[in-house]
Steps between C-alpha positions, in 0.01 A plus 500: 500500500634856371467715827496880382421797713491876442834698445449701722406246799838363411612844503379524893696202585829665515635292811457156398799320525423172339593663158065483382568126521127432548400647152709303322343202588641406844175420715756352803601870551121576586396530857215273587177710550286460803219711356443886373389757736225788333819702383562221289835461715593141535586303842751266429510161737822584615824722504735351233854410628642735220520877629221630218493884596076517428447294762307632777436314802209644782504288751445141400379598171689534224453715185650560154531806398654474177313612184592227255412229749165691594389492125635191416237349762235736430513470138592111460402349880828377491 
């Protein structure tokens, strides 16, 4: 499956640090989701062991903040 999001969501996602792995094609590099708030923020299960830097952690929830990953679940449910 071809993911593609906007240029300029990819644009936002200045910090990642896993070189846009995840659109081309590497669905390991994808945090699992627990579910999607209203904001259409995702909850991932848990923190990943590698230091991602749109992670967000409130308590013992956990969020991902990063734009790509957002609309890669919001567009695809992936």
């Amino acid at each position: 499956m071809d993911i593609k999001v906007d240029e300029h969501i990819v644009d936002a996602t200045s910090k990642c640090n896993k070189g846009y792995a995840c659109l081309n094609g590497d669905k390991a590099c994808l945090c699992e989701v627990d579910h999607v708030n209203a904001n259409r923020t995702v909850q991932i299960k848990s923190k990943p062991a590698n230091a991602c830097k749109y992670i967000l952690k409130m308590g013992s929830t956990v969020y991902c903040l990063c734009p790509v990953r957002n609309e890669i679940y919001n567009r695809y449910k992936i």
